[in-house]
Structures are given as C-alpha cells and as structure tokens.
C-alpha positions in Angstrom: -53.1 36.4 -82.9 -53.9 33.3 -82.2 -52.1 30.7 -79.5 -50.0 29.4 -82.3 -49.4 32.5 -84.0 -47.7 34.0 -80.6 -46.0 30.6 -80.3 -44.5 31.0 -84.3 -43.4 34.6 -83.5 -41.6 33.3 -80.2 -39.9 30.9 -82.1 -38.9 32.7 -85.1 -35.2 33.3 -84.1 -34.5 29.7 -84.0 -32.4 27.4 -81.4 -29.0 26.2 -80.8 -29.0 24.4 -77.2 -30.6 21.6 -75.7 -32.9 18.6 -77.7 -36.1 19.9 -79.2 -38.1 17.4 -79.9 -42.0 18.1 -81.2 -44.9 15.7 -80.8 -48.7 16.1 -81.9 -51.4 13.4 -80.6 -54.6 14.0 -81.4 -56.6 11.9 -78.9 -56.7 9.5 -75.4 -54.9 6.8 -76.3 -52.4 8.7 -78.5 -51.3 10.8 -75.1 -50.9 8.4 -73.0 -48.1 6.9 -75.1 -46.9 10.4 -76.2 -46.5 10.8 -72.3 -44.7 7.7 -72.0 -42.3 8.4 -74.6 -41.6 12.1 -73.6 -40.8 10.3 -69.9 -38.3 8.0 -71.4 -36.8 10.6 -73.0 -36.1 12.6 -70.3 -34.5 10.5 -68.6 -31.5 10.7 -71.1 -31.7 14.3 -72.1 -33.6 15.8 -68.9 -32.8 19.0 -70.4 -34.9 18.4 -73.5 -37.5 20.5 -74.5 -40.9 19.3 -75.8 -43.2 21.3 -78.7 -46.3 20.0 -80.4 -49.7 19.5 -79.7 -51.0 16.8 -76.9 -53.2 16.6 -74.0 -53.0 16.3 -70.5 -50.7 13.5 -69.3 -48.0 14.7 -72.5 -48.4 18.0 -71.1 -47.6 16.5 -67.3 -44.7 15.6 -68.2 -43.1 18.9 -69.9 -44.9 19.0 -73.6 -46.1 22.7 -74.5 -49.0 22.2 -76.3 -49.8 25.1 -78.9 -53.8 23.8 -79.5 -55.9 22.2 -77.0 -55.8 18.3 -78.2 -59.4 17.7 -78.5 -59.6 20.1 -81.5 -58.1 16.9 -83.7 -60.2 14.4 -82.3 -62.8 13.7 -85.1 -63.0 10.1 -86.7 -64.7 9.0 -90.0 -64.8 9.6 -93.4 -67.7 11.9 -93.5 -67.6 13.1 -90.2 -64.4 15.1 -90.5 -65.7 17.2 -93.1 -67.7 19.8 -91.0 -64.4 20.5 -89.3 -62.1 20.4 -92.2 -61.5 24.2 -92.3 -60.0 24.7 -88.6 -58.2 21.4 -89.0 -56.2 22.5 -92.0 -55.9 25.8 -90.4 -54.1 24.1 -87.3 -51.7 22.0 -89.5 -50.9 25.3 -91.8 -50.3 27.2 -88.5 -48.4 24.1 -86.9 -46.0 23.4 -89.9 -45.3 27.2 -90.1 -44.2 27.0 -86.7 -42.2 24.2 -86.5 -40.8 24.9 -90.1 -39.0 27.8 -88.5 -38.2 26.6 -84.5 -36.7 23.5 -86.5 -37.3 20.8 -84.1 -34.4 18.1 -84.1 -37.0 15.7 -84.6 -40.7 15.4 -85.2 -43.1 12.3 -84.0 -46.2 12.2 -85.1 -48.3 10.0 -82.9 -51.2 8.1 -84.6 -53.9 10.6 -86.3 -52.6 9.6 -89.5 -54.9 12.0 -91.6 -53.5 15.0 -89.7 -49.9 13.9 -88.8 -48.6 12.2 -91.9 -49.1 15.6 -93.8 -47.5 17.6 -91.4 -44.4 14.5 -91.7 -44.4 15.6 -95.0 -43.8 18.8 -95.0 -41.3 18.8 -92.1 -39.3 16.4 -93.8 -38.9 17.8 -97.0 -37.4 20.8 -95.0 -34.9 18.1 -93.7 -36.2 17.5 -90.4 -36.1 14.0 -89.4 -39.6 12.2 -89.0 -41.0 9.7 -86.8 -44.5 8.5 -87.2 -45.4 6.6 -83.8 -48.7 4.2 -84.3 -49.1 2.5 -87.8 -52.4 2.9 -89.3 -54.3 -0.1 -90.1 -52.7 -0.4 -94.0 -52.9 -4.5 -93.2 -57.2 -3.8 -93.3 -57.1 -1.7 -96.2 -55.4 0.5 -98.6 -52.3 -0.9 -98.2 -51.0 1.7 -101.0 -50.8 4.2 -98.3 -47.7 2.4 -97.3 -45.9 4.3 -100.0 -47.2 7.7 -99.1 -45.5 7.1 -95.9 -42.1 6.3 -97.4 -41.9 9.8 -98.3 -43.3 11.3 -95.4 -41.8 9.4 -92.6 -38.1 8.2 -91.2 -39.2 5.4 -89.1 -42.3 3.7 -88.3 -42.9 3.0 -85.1 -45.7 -0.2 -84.9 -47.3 -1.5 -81.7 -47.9 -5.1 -83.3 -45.4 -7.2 -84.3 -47.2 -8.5 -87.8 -47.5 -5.1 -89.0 -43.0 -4.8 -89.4 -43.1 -6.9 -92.2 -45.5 -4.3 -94.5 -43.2 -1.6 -94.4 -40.5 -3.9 -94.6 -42.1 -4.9 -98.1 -42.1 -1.5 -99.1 -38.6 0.0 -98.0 -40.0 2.0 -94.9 -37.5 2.0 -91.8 -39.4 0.2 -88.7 -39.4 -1.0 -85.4 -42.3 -3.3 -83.2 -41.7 -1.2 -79.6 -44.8 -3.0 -78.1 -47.3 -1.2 -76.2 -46.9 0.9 -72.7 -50.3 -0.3 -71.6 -48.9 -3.7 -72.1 -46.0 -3.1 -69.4 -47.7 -1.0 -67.4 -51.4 -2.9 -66.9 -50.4 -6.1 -64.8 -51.2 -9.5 -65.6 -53.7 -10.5 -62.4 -55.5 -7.0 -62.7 -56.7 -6.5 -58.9 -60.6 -6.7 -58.9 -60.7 -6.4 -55.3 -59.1 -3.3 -55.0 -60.8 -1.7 -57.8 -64.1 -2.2 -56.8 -63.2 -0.8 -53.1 -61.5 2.3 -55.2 -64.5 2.8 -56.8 -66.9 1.9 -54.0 -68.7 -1.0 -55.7 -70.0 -3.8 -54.1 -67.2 -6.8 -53.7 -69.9 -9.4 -55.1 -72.4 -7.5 -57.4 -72.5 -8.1 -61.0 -71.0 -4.9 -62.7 -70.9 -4.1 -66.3 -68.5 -1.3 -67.5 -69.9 1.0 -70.8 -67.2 2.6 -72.4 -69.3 4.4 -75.5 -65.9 6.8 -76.4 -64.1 9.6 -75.6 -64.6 12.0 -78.8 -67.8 13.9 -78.3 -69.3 12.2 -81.8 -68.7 9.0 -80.1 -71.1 10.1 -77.3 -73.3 11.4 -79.7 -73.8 8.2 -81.8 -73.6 5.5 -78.9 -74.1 7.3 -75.7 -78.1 6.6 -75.4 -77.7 3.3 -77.5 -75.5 2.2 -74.4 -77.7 3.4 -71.9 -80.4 1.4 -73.6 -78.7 -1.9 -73.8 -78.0 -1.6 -70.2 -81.6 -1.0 -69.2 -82.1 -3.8 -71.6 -80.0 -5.8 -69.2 -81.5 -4.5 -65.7 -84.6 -6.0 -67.3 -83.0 -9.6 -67.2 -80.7 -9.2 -64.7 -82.1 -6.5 -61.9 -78.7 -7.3 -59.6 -76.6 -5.5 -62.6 -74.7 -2.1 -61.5 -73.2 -0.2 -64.2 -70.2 2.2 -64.1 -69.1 4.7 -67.0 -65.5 5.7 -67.2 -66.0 9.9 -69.0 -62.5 11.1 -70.4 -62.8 14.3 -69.4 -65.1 17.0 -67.5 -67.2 17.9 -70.9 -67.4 14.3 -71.7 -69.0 13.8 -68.4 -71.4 16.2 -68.6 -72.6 15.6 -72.1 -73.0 11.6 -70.8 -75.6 13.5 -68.0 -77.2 15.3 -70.4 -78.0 12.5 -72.6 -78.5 10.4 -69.2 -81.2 12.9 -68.1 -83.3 13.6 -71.4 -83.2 9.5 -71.3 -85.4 9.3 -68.4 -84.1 5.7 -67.8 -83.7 5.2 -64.4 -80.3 3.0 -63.8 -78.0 2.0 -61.0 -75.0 3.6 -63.0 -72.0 5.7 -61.9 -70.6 7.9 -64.1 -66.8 8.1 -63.6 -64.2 11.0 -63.8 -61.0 9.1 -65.7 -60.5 5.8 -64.1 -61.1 3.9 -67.1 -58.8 1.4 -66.0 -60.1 0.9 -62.4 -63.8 0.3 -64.3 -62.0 -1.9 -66.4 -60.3 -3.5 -63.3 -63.5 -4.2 -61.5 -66.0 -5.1 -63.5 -67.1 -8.3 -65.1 -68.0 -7.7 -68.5 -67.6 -4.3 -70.4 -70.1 -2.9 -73.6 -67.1 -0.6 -75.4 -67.1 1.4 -78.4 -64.4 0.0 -81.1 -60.9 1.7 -81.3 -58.1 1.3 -79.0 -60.2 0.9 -75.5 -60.8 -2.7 -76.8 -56.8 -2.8 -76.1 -57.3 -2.0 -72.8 -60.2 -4.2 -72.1 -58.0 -7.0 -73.5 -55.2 -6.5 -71.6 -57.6 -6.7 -68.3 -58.9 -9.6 -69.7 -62.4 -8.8 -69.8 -64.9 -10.5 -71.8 -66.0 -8.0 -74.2 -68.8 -6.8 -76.5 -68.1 -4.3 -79.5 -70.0 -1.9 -80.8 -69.8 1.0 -83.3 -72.0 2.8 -85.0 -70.5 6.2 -87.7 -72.3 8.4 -90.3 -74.2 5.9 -93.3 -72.2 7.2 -95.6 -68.4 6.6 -94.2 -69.9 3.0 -93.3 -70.4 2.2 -97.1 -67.4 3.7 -98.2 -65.2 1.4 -95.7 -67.0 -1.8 -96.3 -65.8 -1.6 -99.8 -62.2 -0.5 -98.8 -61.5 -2.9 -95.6 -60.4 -6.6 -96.2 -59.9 -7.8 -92.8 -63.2 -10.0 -91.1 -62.8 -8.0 -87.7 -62.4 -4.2 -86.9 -62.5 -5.0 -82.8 -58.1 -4.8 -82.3 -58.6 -8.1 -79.9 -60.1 -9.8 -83.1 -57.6 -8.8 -85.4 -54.8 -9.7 -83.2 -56.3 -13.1 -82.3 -57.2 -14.0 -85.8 -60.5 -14.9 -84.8 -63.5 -13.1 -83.2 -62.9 -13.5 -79.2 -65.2 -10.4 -79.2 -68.2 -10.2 -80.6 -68.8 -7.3 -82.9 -72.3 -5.2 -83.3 -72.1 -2.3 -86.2 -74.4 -0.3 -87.2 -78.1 -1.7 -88.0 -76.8 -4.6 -86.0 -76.1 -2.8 -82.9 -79.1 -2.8 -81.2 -79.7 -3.2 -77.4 -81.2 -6.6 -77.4 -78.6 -8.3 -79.0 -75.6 -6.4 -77.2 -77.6 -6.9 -74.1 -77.6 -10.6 -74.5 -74.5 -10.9 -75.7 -73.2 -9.1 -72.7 -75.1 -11.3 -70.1 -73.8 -14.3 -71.8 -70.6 -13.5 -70.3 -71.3 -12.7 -67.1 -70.8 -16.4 -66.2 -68.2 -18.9 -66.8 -68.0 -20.3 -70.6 -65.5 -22.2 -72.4 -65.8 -19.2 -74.4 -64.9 -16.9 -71.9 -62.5 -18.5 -71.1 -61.0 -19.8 -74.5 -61.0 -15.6 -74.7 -59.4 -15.4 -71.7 -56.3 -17.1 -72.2 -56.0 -15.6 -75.6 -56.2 -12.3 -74.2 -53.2 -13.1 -71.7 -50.8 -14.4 -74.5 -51.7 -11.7 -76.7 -50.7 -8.9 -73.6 -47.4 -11.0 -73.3 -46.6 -10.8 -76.6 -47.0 -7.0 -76.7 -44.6 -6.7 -73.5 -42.3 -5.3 -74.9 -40.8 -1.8 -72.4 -42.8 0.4 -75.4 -41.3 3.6 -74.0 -38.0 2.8 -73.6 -38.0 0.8 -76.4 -39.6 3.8 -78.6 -37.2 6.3 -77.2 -34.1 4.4 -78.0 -35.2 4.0 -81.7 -36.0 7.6 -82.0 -32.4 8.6 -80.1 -30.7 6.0 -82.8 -32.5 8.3 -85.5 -31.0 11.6 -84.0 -28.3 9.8 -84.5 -28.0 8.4 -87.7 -29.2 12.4 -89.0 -26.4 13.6 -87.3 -28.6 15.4 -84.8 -26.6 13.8 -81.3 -23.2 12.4 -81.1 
C-alpha cells in the first residue's frame, strides 16, 4: 500500500476535534509560503492539524506530507507528459483521502495544473477551497478565470493588479502581498553575506541560479556554466557561487560541472539562495519566482529560460504580455533583460551580465524600481493570508 493509501485507511473514520486544515505545494517557492501561512495559523489555533502534500520548511512547521513534494515539480506544456500517469495517480489517491478525513478547509498553493483539480473535486463535496497564488491569467488564457469560479472559494493573489480579474468575473479575492517581501529587508547586508559565505569582501561575484526542478538543471545547468566561463574570459577577477535547492540538486549541478571540464572559481551552495543573492553583484537566474527574490535584493539581473521546442511554440501563440521575467511584468517595462531559447546563448548573457557589474543609470533606474515594487508588495502576507482563510472558516460555518 502505498504512503497515501496507509494515510486514506488511517483517516477513514473521520474527525470531530481540533482545525484540520490541508495544503499541497508542489515546489520551492510554493513551500516557503505554505510554511508561512501554516505559522500564522498556528498561532490562533496552535492545536490545529495540518494534511496535504509540501516540502521541507511546511513540514517544519507541523504539515504531514503524504508524497514527497518534488514528485509535482514538473513545468511545461510538453514536459509534463512523461510524468502524467503518477501525477494523476497522486491527485486520485490525494482527493480519495481528503474526500473522506474532510478537511475544514483545503488551500491549494500555486501548481495550478495539479491543485485547481483537486479544488474541484473537494469542493463539490462541500469542503471550502482556497487557492493561494494566482496563475498568470493576466498573460494568457484569461478564460481560465471561470474554471476557477467553480473550483475555488477565495483567491488568494500576491500582486495587487491581478484583484481586479477575478473581480471581473465574480471570484472572491484578496491581494495578501508576499512573505518574502516582509521578511527580505530593504538594505540586504552584503557585508555579512559574503563573510557567511566566505567570499571575498571586494571581489566581483556573480550568483547562477539555473532552477530548482531537476528539468531546469537539465536544460540550463551547462548553458550557465558556459556563460560564466564566457565571463572569466573578460573578466578573470569574477567568482561565481551556485545556490542548489536540495542534496540531489547539488549533485546533479557536479555531475554536469564535471563532464563540463570547465575549470571555474565557483562554489556550489547547499540552500542559501538568499545569502548568494545577498552578496553578490549581479545574478544569471532562470525565469519563475527566483526573479522575485532577486528583485527584492535588488540585484541587477539577467533572465534566461530555455523549455522543450514544442511548449515554446504553443505559448508564444497563447501569452499576450511583452515580458515573462515577474520584475518585468510588475514594472511594466523590461528592468531585466530576457534571453529565451535560441536567444539564450552565453555570449550575449555573458555580456549582458558584465554590463551590470558597474554603475549605470540603468542599474540604477532598475534599482529604485526594484525598491518601490518590494514596498508595494509589503503587505504581512502570512498574517494577512491567514486571516482571510479564518474569515472563510467562518463564513462556511466551519469556526464561531
């Protein structure tokens, strides 16, 4: 039987007692705020329990986790397809739980392909639903909006532009802001970062943040490596540092380090993507929400993605936004510039990068764009989240 199977049988008697309250992330960025949100919780119903799926800081902080989380991180079109089966095997074996434990409420947490479906079925068995993270139905297929009426109770958006969709269309929402935003200051501390990490106080250092999925790795892994020896060329002084996600992620950045045979002063990093972040001067990052983070450091940036051929063509016809970089899109203008595909190669995001080693007025027009966009998304997310899903409970009857 497998984890979840043992977990339905457990279950199957029901509850009557304290809050039960089920979560599913299904990558990085999606756990840190699941974390933050099960804290906030707590701290009004410290007896609560927490269900779902979610990795290791949601799991810190009390969430039993039925699946290990990096079985749902796959991204793309195309790409998902080799792992369809399992996936739809988890969120059968998932909704079959929770269908009979009955959660008093279910979040889904970004992951909309996966998590949206299982708000649907959980909610036509009257359990409330919260999906936490809009996806980007302002870029493209704004129609989705409607399949999220009927699959979701309240919308939980990061950005305050993306309210006034779901208002359009009848959905329930609330702009909570970020928890990176209140949590990553305003003067991030190079200083101290670079003695954390044992860098030089006055060396020119260049983060690479290629992704945390293991198809990120695949598909940009080498192509960063490359566009930093591209740089060493130009700038021999550079020293490079790698932030991995996770133990597997570091090792699969060796391997592909070692059949390289580039020789580089680069230090591969366990966690401590902020820290890199902190300390360096410039940062190479793969697109998605680690261009957030470099933001809210306010670290020049370059952007660069590359997926399967095949996804690429289908979402050039589908997206009608200028930008996919989040910094971009929130700026309304391209304070980062962005390399896709064919045009990410590692001369041009080499050059790009050392262009902003040194002081610009475009480096700095960036700059200050970068610190009123992390003011505007201050906004005490996890507080501000948890109150809105409490005022659900609520409204459903579920709390007095």
């Amino acid at each position: 039987m497998t984890q979840m199977g043992q977990g339905m049988k457990a279950g199957a008697t029901g509850r009557r007692g304290p809050l039960c309250i089920a979560l599913v992330a299904g990558e990085a960025s999606g756990d840190t705020l699941g974390a933050g949100l099960i804290r906030a919780l707590k701290q009004q119903h410290p007896d609560a329990e927490f269900i779902g799926i979610g990795g290791p800081r949601m799991q810190a902080e009390g969430l039993v986790s039925h699946v290990p989380m990096e079985r749902l991180a796959v991204m793309g079109l195309v790409e998902v397809l080799g792992r369809l089966r399992e996936l739809l095997r988890i969120r059968r074996e998932l909704v079959a739980f929770l269908k009979q434990r009955r959660p008093d409420v279910f979040i889904g947490i970004d992951a909309p392909d996966f998590t949206l479906g299982v708000e649907q079925r959980l909610r036509d068995t009257g359990i409330p639903t919260v999906h936490y993270v809009s996806p980007s139905v302002w870029a493209w297929r704004e129609k989705r909006v409607l399949g999220i009426r009927q699959s979701t109770d309240l919308m939980l958006t990061l950005f305050p532009f993306e309210e006034e969709v779901y208002r359009k269309h009848g959905v329930a929402v609330r702009c909570v802001g970020h928890t990176l935003a209140d949590h990553i200051p305003m003067e991030p501390d190079r200083a101290a970062a670079r003695q954390t990490l044992g860098l030089s106080a006055d060396a020119p250092v260049i983060a690479l943040l290629p992704g945390s999925r293991n198809g990120e790795l695949r598909k940009l892994g080498l192509l960063f490596l490359q566009t930093a020896a591209w740089c060493l060329q130009h700038k021999p002084e550079l020293q490079f540092i790698l932030p991995c996600a996770n133990p597997e992620r570091r090792q699969q950045m060796q391997d592909i380090l070692d059949a390289s045979g580039l020789q580089l002063p680069l230090t591969l990093l366990d966690g401590q993507s902020h820290e890199a972040l902190a300390a360096c001067d410039a940062v190479l990052i793969a697109s998605g929400t680690a261009t957030l983070e470099a933001m809210l450091f306010k670290r020049p940036m370059v952007v660069a993605y590359r997926m399967a051929s095949l996804t690429f063509k289908i979402l050039k016809r589908l997206v009608k936004v200028g930008h996919v970089a989040l910094p971009n899109l929130l700026a309304g203008q391209e304070v980062a510039p962005e390399f896709l595909q064919d045009a990410a190669t590692p001369a041009a995001m080499g050059q790009a990068l050392l262009d902003r080693l040194g002081p610009t007025p475009e480096r700095d027009q960036a700059e200050a764009e970068f610190r009123q966009l992390h003011q505007l998304l201050r906004r005490n997310a996890d507080q501000s989240a948890a109150d809105a899903v409490l005022e659900l409970l609520r409204e459903k009857g579920r709390l007095a």
